[in-house]
N, C-alpha and C positions, 0 to 999 in steps of 0.2 A: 564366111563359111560357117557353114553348121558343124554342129557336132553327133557324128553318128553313133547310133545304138553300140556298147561294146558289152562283149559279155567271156569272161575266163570262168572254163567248164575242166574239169578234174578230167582225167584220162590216163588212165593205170596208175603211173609212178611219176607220168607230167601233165601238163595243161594244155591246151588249146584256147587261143587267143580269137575270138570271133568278131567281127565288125559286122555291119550291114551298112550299105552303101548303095543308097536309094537317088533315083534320079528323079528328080522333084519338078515339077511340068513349071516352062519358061525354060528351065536350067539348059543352056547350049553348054556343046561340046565341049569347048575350051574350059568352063567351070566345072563341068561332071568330069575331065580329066588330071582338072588340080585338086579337086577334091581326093581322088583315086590316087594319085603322086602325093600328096601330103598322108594319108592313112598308111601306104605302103613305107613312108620317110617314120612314121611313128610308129608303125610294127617292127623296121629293122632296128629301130634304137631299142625300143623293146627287149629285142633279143641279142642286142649287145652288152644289154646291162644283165641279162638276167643268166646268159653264159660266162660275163665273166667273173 
């Protein structure tokens, strides 16, 4: 797996966490949706560390 573009952009008095998450020609289902379930498993962790 690749690693996709990330970018934390300021936003009043918190951030926003952005990903881009590109389907790359060849790439079947199966990998463009483990890709998608890993990014979305590294955003919740994210913001369980950053709330607690």
């Amino acid at each position: 797996m690749s690693s996709p573009p990330m970018r934390v952009l300021a936003h009043d008095a918190s951030s926003h966490a952005v990903i881009a998450l590109f389907r790359l020609p060849g790439m079947d289902d199966a990998l463009f949706q483990a890709e998608a379930s890993q990014i979305l498993s590294d955003l919740l962790e994210l913001r369980r560390r950053l709330e607690s």
